[in-house]
Structure formats: C-alpha cells, structure tokens
C-alpha positions in Angstrom: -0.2 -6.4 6.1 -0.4 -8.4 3.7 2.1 -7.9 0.5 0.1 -5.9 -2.1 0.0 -3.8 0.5 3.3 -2.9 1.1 4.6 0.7 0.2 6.4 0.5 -3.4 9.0 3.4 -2.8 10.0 5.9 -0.4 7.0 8.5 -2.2 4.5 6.4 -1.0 5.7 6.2 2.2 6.0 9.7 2.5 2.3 10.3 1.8 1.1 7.4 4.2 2.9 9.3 7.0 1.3 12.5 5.7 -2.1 11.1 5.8 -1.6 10.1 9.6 0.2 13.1 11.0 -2.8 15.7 9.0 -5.0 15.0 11.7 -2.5 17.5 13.2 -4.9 20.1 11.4 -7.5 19.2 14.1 -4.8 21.5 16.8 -6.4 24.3 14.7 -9.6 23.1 14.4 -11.5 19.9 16.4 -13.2 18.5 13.3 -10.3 18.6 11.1 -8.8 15.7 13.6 -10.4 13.7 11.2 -10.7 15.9 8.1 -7.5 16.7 7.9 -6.5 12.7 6.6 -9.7 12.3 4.7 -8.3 15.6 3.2 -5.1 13.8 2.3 -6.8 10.5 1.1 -9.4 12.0 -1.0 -6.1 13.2 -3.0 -4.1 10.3 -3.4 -6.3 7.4 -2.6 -6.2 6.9 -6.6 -2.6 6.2 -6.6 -2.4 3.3 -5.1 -3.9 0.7 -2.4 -1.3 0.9 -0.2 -2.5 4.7 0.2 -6.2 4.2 0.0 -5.6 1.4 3.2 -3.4 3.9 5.5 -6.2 6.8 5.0 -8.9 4.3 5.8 -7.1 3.6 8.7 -6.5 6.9 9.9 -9.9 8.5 9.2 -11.8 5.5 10.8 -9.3 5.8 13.7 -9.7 10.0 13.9 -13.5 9.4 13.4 -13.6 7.0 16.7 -11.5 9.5 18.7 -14.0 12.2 17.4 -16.8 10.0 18.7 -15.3 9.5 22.1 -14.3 13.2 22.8 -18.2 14.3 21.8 -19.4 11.4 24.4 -17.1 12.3 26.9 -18.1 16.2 26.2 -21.5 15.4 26.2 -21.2 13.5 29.6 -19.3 16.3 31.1 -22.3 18.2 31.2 -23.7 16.6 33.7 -20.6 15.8 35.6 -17.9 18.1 35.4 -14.9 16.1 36.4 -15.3 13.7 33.0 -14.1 17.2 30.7 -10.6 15.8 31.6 -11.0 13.0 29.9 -12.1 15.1 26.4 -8.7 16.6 26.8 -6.9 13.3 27.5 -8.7 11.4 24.3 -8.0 14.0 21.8 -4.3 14.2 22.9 -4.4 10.5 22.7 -5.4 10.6 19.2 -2.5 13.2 18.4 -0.1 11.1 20.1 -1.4 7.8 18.0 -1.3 9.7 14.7 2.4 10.8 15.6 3.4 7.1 16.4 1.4 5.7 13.3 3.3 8.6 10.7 6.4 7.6 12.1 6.1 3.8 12.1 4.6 4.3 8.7 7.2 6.0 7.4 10.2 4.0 8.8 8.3 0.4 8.3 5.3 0.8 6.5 2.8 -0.1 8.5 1.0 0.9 11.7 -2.1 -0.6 13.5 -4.4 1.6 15.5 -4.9 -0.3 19.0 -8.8 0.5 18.5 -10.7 2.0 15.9 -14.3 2.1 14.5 -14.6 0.5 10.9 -16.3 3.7 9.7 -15.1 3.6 6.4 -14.4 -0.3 4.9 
C-alpha cells in the first residue's frame, strides 16, 4: 500500500472496516454479500482514496465469491455433492471479510488472497 493510501485518522479506519465487514448483510440476504460494501462505498468513496481503494477491494472481492457460489450452484445441479462447496465459498467470503475489517482496522490494510478486478 503505497503511502497516499494510508488511512489519515482512526475515522477513516473505522469506515474501511465497515466497508469489509457490510458484506455481513449478505447472512440476510445472498446478493447483499456484495451490496452491502458497494452500499458503504457508494457513501464515502468521496471522502477520501484510502476509502474509495478498501471498497474496490471488497466489492471486487464479494463480487468473485458471488461468482463462485452461482458456478458451484449452478454445477450442483447436475451433481449433487458440489452444493457443499456453495456453503463452504460463501462462509469463506464471511470469514475473509471478518479478517480484512479487522486487519484494516488495526493496520490499515488487508489483501484479498484472490479476487476479480471487477471494479478498477
């Protein structure tokens, strides 16, 4: 991360951990994995690049897990056993988003171990 990039007070950090742990919205509702941060970004991505950066990463992030559970769902049609590994990928992505708000938060900084570049 390079330093323009760096959070400028604890505020900031705050809402870059927000922005990761919203796709928690998506326990309520699958699509909101991901539209829960774009929620989030689309607010504050004005106030600063540091924000606009975290929300890219977390949407593009959410977005790729979104893209694996439908393949995965769509597969399990045909064979049953692979509906497991829906389950596992969107837990995966709640578990990632509750490592990235954390390390955010504490450090600044958190980098998905795979993600789409959805949104550059």
């Amino acid at each position: 991360m390079n330093n323009q990039l760096q959070p400028k007070d604890l505020t900031e950090r705050k809402w870059g951990a927000a922005i990761h742990a919203s796709a928690f919205a998506g326990m309520l509702f699958p699509l909101a994995l991901a539209l829960g941060p774009l929620f989030v970004w689309m607010l504050k991505k004005h106030e600063s690049a540091y924000l606009e950066a975290q929300g890219k990463k977390a949407i593009n992030f959410q977005l790729t897990i979104l893209v694996a559970a439908f393949f995965f769902l769509l597969l399990a049609a045909v064979i049953k056993p692979i509906i497991s590994l829906v389950v596992v990928t969107v837990l995966g992505g709640l578990v990632f988003a509750i490592m990235a708000a954390i390390m955010v938060f504490k450090e600044g900084d958190f980098d998905y171990p795979f993600s789409l570049k959805i949104i550059k």
